[in-house]
N, C-alpha and C positions, 0 to 999 in steps of 0.2 A: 268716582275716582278723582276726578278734577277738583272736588268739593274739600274731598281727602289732601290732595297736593296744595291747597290752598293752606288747608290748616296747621299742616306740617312747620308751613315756614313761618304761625304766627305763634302757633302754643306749646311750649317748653316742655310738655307731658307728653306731648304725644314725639315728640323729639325725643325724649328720654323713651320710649315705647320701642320708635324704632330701633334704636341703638340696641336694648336690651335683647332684642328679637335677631338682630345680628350678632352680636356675641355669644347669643345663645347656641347658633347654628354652627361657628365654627367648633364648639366642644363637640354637639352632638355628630356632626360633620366627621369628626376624626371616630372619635370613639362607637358610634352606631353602627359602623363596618365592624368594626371588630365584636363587639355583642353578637350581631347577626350570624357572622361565619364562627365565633367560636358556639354559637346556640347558648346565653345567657341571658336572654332576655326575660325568664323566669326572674331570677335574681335580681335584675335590674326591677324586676315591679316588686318586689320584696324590701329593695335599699325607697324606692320611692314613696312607697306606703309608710314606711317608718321614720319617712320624713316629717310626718304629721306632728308625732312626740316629740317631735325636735323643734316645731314651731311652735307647738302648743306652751311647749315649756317656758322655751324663751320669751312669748307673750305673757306668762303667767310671770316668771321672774319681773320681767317689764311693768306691768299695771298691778299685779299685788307687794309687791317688794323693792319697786324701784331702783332695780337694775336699766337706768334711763339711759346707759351707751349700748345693751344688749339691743337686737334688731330680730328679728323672726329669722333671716339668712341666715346669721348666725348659728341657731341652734337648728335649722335647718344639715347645717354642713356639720354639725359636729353631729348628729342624728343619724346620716348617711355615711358619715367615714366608718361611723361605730357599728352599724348595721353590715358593711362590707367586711370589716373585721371577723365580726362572727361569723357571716358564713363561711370567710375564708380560712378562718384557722379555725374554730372552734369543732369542726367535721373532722378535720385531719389530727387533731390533737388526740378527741376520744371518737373517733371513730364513728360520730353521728352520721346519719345517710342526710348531704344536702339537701333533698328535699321536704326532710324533716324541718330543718333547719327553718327553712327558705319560710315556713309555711309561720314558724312559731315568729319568726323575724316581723312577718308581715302584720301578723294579730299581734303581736306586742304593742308595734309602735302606732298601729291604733286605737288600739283599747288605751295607751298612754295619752294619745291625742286626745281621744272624746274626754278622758279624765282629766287633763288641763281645762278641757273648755270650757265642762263643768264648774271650774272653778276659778274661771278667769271671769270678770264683770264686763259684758261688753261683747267678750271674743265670740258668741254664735255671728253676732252679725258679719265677722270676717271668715268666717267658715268657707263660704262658699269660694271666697276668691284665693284659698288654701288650697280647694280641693279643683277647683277647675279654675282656676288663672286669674288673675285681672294686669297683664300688662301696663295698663295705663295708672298704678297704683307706684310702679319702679320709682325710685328716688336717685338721685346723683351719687350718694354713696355704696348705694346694688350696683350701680354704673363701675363703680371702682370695683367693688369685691370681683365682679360678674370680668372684668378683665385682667383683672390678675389671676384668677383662676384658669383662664382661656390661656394663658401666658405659662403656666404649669401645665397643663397639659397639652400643652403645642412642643412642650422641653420635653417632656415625656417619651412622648409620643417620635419624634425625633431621635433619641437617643435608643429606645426600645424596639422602634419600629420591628427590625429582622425578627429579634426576639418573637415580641408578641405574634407577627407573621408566623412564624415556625410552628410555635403552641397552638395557636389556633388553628393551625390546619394539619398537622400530623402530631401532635404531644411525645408519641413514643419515637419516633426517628430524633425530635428537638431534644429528649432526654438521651440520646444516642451521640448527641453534637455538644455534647455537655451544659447543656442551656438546661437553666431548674426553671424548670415546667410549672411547680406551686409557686415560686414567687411569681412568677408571671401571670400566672392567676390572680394573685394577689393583689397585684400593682393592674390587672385588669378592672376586678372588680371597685377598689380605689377609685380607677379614672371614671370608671361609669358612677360612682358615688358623686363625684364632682360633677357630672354634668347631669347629674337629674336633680343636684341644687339646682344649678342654670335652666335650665326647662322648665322644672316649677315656680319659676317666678314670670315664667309667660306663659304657661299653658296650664298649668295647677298640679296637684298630683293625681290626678287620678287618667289625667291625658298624657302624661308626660311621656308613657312607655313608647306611646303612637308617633310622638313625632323623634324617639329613640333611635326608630326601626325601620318607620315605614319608607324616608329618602332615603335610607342606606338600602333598605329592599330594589327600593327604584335605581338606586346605583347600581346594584348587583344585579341587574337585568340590563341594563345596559353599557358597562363596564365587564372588560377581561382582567384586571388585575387588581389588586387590595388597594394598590395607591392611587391610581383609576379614581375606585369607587371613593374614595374620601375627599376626594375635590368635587367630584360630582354630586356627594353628597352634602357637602357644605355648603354648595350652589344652591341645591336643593329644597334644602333644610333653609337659609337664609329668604329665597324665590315664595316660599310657605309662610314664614312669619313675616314678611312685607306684606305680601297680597294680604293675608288672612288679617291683620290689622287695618289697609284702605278699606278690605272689602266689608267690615263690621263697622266702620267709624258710622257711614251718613245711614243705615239705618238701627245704628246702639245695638248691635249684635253682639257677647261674648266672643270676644275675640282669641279665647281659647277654645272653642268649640268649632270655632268656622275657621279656623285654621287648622285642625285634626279634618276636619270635612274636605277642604281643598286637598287634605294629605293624601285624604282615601281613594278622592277622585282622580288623584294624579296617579294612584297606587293602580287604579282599575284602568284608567286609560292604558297605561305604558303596557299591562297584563292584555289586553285585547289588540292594542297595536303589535303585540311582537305574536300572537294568535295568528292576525291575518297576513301578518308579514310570511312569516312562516307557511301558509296557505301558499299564498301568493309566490313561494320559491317554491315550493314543492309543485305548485301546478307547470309553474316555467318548466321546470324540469323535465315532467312526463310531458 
């Protein structure tokens, strides 16, 4: 750790590391409560899988065609807005059962992925840091996208808030208060698009879902109220990708991996502490 704190303040990557790992948490911070309590966390691994075709492309655009201001985030976000799209309208329009949907979302923008990479010169070798993270790879200009994104859906989220409170937890009384329940859906699935760009560019896509869900789980067990849980979860979420980047620096640990690991152990502590806690009043009691 010490090793870590040292390096911080002499090498500009891993400075760019941290930051991107905090920006990251306020998105996933606000929007992971609401996945969790409205139950779309399905969906959310369906917009992040099909973030693949959306990097793949833009690398392909990039090194075959030189489109040299395109960047992987790029077609990242535009892969995930359009992925929410469909499943948000495309079920309601003709009537497809979302988890059709969800399922065909998912395999697309894979099979699109492996077929850019195919044919990108170069791109296996960045495969891996696609699919499970390479934080330390963030550049100054993700640093800008990664907080102006953070800055929409902090507005969002803000203005929506009651809204998406309501839909998430009763839909048919919120359609009773005149609040349209599908746009809300909508403008849900949106903001979870936006933050699992943010997340795969520190934890990859195929982690992303975990550190989605799991600090907003950990809020939800320790938190009474939605706004509660989305400070707590921000805390969380932020507490996770600090550690999980000291804790991989001094021995070159993926530090998307060991930051899902610290996720799950904080996931099973909080699960076993509120066990015994629970024991432990119940015994007072009798």
């Amino acid at each position: 750790m010490n090793a870590f704190l040292g390096a911080v303040g002499e090498h500009a990557f891993l400075q760019r590391s941290l930051a991107a790992g905090l920006l990251a948490s306020i998105a996933a911070g606000i929007v992971g409560p609401y996945v969790v309590v409205r139950r779309v966390s399905v969906m959310a691994g369906a917009i992040a899988h099909a973030v693949l075709g959306g990097l793949g492309a833009a690398r392909y655009l990039h090194e075959v065609h030189g489109w040299t201001a395109l960047r992987p985030v790029h077609g990242a976000l535009a892969a995930a807005l359009l992925a929410a799209l469909v499943v948000g309208l495309v079920g309601r329009r003709f009537g497809e059962r979302e988890d059709t949907l969800i399922a065909a979302v998912w395999a697309l923008g894979m099979a699109l992925g492996v077929l850019f990479v195919s044919r990108t010169p170069g791109y296996a070798r960045d495969l891996m840091s696609d699919l499970f993270g390479n934080v330390l790879l963030v550049q100054p200009q993700d640093l800008w996208l990664m907080a102006g994104l953070d800055l929409l859906v902090v507005a969002v989220a803000l203005c929506w808030h009651k809204q998406i409170v309501a839909a998430c937890f009763d839909p048919e009384f919120a359609r009773l208060q005149g609040i349209d329940t599908e746009a809300v859906h909508l403008l849900l699935l949106l903001l979870t698009a936006v933050t699992v760009v943010l997340l795969t560019l520190v934890v990859g896509i195929v982690l992303v879902l975990a550190l989605l869900t799991i600090p907003a789980a950990i809020a939800g067990r320790t938190t009474a109220t939605l706004g509660r849980a989305i400070v707590v979860a921000t805390l969380v979420s932020a507490g996770l990708t600090s550690t999980g980047l000291a804790v991989s620096y001094g021995p070159d640990l993926p530090t998307g991996a060991t930051t899902i690991l610290l996720a799950v152990a904080a996931y099973v502590l909080v699960l076993v502490g509120e066990t015994l806690l629970r024991r432990i009043r119940r015994a007072a009691a009798d």
